[in-house]
C-alpha positions as CSV (number, residue, x, y, z in Angstrom):
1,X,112.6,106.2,108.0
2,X,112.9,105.1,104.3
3,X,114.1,108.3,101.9
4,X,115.0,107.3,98.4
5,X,117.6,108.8,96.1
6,X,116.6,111.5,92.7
7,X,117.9,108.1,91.3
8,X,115.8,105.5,93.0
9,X,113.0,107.9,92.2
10,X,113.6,108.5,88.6
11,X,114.2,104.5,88.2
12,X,110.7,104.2,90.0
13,X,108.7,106.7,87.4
14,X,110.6,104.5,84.5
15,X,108.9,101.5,86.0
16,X,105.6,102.6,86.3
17,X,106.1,104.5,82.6
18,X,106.4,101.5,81.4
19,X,103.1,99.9,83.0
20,X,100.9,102.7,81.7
21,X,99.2,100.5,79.2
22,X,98.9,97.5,81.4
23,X,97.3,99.6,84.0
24,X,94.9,101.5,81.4
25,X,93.7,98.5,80.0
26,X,92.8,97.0,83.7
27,X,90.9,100.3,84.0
28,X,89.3,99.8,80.5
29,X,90.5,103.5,79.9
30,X,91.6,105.7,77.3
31,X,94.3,107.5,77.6
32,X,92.0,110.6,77.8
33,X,89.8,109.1,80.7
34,X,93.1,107.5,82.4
35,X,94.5,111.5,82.0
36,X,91.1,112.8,83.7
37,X,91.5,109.9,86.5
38,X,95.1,111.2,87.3
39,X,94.8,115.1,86.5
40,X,97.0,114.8,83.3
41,X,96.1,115.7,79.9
42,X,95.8,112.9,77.1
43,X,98.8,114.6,75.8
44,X,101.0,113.7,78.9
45,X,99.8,110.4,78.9
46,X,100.5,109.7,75.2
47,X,104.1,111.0,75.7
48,X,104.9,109.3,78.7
49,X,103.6,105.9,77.3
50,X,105.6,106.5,73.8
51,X,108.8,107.5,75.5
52,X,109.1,110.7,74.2
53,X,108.4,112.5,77.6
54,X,109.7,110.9,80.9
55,X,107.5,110.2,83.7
56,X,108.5,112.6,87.1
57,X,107.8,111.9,90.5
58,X,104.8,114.0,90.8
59,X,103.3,112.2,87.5
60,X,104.2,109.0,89.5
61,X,102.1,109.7,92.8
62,X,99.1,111.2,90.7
63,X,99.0,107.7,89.0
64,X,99.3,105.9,91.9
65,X,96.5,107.3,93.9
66,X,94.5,106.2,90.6
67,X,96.1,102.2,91.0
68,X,95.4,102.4,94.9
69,X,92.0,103.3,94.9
70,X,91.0,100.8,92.0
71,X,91.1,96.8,93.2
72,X,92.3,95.4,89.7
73,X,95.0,97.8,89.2
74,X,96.2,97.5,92.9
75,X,96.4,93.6,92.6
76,X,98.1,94.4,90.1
77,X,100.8,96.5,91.8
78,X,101.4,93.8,94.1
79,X,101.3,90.7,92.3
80,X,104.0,92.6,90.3
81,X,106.3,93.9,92.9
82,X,106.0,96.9,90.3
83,X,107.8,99.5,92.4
84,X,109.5,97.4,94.9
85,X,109.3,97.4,99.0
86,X,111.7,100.2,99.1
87,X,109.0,102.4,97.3
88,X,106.1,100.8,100.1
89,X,108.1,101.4,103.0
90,X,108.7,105.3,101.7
91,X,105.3,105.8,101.2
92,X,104.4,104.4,104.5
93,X,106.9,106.5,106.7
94,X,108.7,102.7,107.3
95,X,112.4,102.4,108.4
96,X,114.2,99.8,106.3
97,X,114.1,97.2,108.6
98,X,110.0,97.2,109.0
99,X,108.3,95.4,105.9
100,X,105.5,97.5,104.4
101,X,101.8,96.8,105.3
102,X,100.2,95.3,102.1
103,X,96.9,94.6,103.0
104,X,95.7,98.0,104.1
105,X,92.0,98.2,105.0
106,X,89.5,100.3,107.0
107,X,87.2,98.4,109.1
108,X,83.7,99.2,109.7
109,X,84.4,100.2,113.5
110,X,86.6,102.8,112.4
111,X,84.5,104.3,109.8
112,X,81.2,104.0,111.9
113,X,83.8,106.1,114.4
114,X,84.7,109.2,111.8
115,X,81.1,108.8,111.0
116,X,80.0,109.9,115.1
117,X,82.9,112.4,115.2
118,X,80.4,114.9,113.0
């Protein structure tokens, strides 16, 4: 399985600190509404976006939870290789040599399935 360096990690919040206003404007958002969407204040955001505070890895996987549930933003991510397959096949418990799954759906069989469960 994929672990990634403090450095690979810190290179990754760079990255995405740097796509902040790309990936507010395909939300249409504020920074205040963007801040609400990822549990940050506006304050955070501002900073992060201006340079004067540096993105960390728990910033990083708040804002990514906002990108992956949200279709424009999440073409986005993978139009632009933003965080690279390194940062894919971490997320997705991959070992290097197994290429991350980029199309990741539920089907209707499996939420008619959790649905029956209750």
């Amino acid at each position: 399985m994929i672990t990634l360096s403090a450095e690979e990690k810190r290179a990754m919040c760079s990255a995405l600190a740097a796509e902040l206003p790309k990936i507010r404007e395909l939300l249409g958002a504020t920074q205040e509404g963007f801040g609400e969407l990822c549990g940050l204040s506006r304050i955070t955001i501002s900073r992060i976006e201006n340079g004067s505070a540096k993105m960390n890895w728990s910033h990083l996987t708040s804002v990514m939870f906002v990108v992956a549930c949200n279709r424009r933003t999440k073409e986005y991510f993978y139009a632009n290789n933003l965080l690279g397959v390194r940062f894919l096949q971490f997320m997705q418990q991959k070992d290097a040599n197994i290429p991350p799954e980029t199309n990741i759906t539920v089907d209707m069989e499996t939420l008619k399935a959790y649905a029956d469960k209750k």
